[in-house]
C-alpha positions as CSV (number, residue, x, y, z in Angstrom):
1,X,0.0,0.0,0.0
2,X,1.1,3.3,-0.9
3,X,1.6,6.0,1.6
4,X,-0.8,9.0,2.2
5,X,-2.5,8.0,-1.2
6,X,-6.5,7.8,-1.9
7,X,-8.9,5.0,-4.0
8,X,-6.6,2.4,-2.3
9,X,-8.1,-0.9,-1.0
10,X,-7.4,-4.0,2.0
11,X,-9.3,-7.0,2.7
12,X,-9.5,-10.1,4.9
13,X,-11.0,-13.5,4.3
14,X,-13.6,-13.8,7.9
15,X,-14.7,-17.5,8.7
16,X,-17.5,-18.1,11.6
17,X,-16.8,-18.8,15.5
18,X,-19.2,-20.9,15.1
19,X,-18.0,-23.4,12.7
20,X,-14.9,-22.0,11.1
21,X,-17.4,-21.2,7.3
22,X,-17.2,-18.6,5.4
23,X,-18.4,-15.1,6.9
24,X,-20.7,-13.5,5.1
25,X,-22.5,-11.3,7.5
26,X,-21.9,-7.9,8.2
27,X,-18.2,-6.7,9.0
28,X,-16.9,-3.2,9.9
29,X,-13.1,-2.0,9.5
30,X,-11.4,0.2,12.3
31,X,-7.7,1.7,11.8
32,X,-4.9,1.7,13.7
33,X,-1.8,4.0,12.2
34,X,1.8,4.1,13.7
35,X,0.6,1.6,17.0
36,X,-1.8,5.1,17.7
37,X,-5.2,4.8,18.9
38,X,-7.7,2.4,16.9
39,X,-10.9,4.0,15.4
40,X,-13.3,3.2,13.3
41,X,-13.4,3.6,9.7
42,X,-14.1,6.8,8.3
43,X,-15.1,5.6,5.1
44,X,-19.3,4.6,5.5
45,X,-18.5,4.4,9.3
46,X,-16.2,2.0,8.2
47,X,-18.3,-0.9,6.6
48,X,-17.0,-3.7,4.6
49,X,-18.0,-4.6,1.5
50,X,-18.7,-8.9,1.2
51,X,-17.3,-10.0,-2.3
52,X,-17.9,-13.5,-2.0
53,X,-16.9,-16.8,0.0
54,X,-16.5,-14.7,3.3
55,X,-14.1,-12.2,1.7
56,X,-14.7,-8.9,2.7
57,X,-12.7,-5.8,1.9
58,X,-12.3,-1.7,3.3
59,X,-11.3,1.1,1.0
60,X,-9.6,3.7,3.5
61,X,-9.2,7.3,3.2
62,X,-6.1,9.1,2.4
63,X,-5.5,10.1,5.6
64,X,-6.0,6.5,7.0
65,X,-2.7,5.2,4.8
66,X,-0.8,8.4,6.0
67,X,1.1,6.2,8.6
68,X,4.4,3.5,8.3
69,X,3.0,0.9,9.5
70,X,-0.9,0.8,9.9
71,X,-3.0,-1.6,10.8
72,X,-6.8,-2.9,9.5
73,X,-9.1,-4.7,11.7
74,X,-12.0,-6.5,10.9
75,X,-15.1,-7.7,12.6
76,X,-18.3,-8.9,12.7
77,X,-20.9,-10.1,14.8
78,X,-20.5,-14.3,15.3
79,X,-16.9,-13.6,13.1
80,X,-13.7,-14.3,14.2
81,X,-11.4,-11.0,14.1
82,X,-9.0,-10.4,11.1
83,X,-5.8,-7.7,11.2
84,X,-3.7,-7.2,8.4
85,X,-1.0,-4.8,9.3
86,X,0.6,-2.8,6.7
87,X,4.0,-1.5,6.0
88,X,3.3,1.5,3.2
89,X,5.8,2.8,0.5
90,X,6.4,6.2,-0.7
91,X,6.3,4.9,-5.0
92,X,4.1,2.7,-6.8
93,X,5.4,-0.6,-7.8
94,X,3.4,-0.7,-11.0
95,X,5.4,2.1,-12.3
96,X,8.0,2.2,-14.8
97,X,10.6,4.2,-12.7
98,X,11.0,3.5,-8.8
99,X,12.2,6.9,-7.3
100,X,15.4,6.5,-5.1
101,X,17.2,8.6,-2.4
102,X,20.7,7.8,-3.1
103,X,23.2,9.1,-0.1
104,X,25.8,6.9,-0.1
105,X,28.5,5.3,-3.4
106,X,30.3,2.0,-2.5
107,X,30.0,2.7,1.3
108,X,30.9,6.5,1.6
109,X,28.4,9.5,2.0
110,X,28.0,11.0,-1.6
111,X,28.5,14.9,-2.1
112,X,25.1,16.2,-3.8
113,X,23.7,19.4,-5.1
114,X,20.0,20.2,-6.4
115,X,19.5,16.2,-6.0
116,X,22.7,15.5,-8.3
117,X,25.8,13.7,-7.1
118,X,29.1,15.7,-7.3
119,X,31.0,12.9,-9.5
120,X,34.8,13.1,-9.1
121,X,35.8,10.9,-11.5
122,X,39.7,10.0,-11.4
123,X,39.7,7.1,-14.1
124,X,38.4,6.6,-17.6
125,X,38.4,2.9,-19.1
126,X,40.8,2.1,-16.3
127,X,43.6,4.6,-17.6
128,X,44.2,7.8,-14.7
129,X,43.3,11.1,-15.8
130,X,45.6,13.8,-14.4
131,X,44.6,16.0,-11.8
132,X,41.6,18.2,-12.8
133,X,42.2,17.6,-16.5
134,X,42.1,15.3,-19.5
135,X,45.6,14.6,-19.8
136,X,47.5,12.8,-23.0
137,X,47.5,9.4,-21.3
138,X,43.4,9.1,-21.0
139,X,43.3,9.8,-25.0
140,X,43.7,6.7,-27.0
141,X,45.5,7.3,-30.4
142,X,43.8,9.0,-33.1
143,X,41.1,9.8,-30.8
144,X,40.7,13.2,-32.0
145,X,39.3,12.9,-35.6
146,X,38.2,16.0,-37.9
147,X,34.8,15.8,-36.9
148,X,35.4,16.1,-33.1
149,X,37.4,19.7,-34.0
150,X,35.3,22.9,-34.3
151,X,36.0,24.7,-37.0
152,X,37.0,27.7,-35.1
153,X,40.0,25.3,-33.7
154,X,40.7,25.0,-37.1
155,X,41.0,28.6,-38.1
156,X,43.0,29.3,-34.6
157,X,45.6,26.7,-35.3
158,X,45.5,27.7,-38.9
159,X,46.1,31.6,-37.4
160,X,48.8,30.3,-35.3
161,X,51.3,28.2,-37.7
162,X,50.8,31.1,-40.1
163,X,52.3,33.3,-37.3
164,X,54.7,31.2,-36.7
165,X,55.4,30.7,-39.9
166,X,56.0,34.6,-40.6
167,X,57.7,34.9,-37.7
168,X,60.7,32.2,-39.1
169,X,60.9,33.7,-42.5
170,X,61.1,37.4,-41.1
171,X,64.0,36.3,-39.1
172,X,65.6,33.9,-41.5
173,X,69.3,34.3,-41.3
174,X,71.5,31.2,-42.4
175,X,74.1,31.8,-40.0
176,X,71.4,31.5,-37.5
177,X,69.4,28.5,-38.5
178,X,69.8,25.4,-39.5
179,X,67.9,25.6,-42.7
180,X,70.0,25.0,-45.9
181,X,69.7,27.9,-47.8
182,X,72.2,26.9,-50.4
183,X,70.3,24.3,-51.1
184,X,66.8,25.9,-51.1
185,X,67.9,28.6,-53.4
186,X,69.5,26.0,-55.8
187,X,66.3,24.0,-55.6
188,X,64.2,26.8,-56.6
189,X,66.3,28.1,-59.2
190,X,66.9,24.3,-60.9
191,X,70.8,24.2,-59.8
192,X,72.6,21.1,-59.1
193,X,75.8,22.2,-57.8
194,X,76.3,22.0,-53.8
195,X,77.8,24.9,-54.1
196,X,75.7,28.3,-55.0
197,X,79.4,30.5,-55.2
198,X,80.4,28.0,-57.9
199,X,77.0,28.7,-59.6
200,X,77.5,31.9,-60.0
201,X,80.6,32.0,-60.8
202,X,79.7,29.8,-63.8
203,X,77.0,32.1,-64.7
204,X,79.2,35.1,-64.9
205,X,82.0,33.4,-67.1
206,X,79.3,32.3,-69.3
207,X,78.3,35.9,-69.7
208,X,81.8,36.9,-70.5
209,X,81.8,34.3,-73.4
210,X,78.4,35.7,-74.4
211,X,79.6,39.0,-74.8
212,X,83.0,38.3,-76.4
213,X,81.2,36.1,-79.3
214,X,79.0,39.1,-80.1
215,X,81.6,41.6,-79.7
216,X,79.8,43.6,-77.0
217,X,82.2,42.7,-74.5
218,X,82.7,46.4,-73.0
219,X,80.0,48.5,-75.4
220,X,78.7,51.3,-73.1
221,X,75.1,52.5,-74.3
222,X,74.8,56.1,-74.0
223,X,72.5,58.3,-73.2
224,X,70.4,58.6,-76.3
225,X,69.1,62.0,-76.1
226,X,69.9,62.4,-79.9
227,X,66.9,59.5,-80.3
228,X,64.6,62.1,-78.7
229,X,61.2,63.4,-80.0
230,X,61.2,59.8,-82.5
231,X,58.6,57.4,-82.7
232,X,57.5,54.3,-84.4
233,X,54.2,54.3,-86.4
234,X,51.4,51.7,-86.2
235,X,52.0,48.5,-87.3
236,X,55.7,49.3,-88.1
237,X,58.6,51.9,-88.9
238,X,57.0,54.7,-90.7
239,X,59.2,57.5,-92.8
240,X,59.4,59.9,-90.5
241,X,61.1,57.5,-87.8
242,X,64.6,57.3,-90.7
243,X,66.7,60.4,-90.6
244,X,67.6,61.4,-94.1
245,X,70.4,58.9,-95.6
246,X,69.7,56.9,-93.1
247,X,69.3,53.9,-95.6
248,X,72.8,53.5,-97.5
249,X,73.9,50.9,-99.9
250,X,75.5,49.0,-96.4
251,X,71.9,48.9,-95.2
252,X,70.4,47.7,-98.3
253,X,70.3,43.6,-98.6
254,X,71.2,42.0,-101.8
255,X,67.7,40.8,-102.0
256,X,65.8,44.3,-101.5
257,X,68.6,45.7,-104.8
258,X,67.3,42.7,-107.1
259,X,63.7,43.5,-105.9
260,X,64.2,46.9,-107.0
261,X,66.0,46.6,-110.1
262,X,62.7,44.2,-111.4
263,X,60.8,46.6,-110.4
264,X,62.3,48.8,-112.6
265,X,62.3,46.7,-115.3
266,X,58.6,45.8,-115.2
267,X,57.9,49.6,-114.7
268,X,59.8,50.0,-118.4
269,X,58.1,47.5,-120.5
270,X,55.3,48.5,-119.8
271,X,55.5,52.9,-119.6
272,X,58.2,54.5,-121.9
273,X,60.9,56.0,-120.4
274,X,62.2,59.4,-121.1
275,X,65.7,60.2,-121.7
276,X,68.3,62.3,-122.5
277,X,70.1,59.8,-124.5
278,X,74.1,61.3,-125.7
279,X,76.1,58.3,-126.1
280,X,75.7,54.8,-127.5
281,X,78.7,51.9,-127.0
282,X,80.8,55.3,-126.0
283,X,79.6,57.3,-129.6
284,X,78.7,60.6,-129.4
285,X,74.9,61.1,-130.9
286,X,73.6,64.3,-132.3
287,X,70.5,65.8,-132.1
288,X,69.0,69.2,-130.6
289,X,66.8,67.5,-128.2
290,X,63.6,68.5,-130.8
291,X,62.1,66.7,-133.9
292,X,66.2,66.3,-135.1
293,X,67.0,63.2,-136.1
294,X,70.2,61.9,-134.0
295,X,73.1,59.9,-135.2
296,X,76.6,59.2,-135.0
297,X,78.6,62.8,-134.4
């Protein structure tokens, strides 16, 4: 029976003084709670209700099961006495969840706040955590994956090696790390020598030869304020850009002459030419440059 609780019922099987039958005559409940003072039922002045083969049961108020232990007696006239004591509970047994008033863990008084145990938990799958923290040794390996990191752990580690990073090549000095930069440079630059002085060196002499095999070994280009106010026309060199005589026989291919010379030619078969014609195989001609005929002088 369930503590302080209404719509609760108790009953008792009554046989006869006489002969030991079944009851079924009248019987009235009284109530005893805690070993107090016994009373009558409250509920219809306490009468039974018969349910069949001398079984007779009480339904008690809510205040008669307000007790520890409490105790129901039944009688009747020509009925032998019945009391069934009862030790009540605070929870109903038919229910899914049995409320529990936990003070103590393996022996020792547990530390609680707002009904919740203070847990101080000092191991984790057997392994020691360190004192207050997660330490190394409690993580198994590759416990971390990328789905347990926030992103924003992401971006701050991201943040940090990029500081870092900056920091190193701002202060990059090869006497004063231990980063070959020799080798780096030679790396970058597609050099296989180990030695970068050597490079260079190889470099410069071939630079030298350059120079000598186009015979510009020590040509000093002036200042060519003489080239000022010139410019090159669209889509190429336009007349303006050549000083006069600028073109001389040196500048002239062989190929541009023989161009000419058919131009010339094709020009002269097909336009007469006019000229002032005064010697033939070295023989003088006459004429007065009119309607004269010419001939030998």
């Amino acid at each position: 029976m369930r503590r302080n609780v209404a719509s609760q019922v108790i009953g008792a099987q009554m046989v006869s003084a006489t002969d030991g039958s079944a009851f079924t005559g009248s019987v009235t409940c009284s109530v005893t709670i805690n070993g107090g003072t016994q009373a009558t039922g409250t509920v219809g002045s306490g009468a039974c209700t018969h349910e069949g083969n001398g079984y007779h049961t009480y339904a008690p108020s809510q205040a008669e099961t307000n007790g520890q232990l409490v105790a129901f007696t039944f009688t009747g006239s020509g009925a032998i006495p019945v009391t069934v004591q009862v030790f009540t509970t605070g929870y109903d047994y038919g229910s899914a969840n049995l409320p529990a008033n936990v003070t103590q863990f393996g022996g020792s008084n547990g530390t609680f706040a707002s009904g919740r145990p203070e847990v101080n938990t000092t191991h984790a799958a057997g392994t020691a955590w360190g004192s207050g923290a997660i330490t190394a040794a409690a993580l198994a390996s590759d416990a971390i994956t990328a789905a347990k990191v926030a992103s924003d752990v992401g971006t701050e580690i991201a943040t940090a090696v990029w500081a870092s990073g900056t920091r190193t090549l701002s202060a990059l000095d090869e006497d004063n790390t231990t980063l070959d930069l020799d080798a780096t440079i030679r790396t970058a630059v597609g050099m296989s020598s180990a030695n970068l002085d050597t490079q260079l060196s190889t470099i410069d002499g071939n630079v030298d030869s350059i120079l000598a095999d186009t015979g510009t070994d020590g040509v000093v280009v002036a200042t060519n304020n003489d080239k000022t106010g010139y410019a090159i026309g669209t889509g190429g060199i336009s007349a303006s850009a050549y000083a006069a005589g600028a073109v001389d026989a040196a500048a002239l291919a062989a190929d541009a002459g023989t161009e000419i010379a058919s131009a010339v030619l094709t020009a002269a078969e097909s336009t007469p030419i006019e000229a002032n014609v005064k010697e033939i195989n070295d023989t003088a001609l006459t004429g007065d440059g009119s309607n004269t005929p010419w001939g030998p002088a």
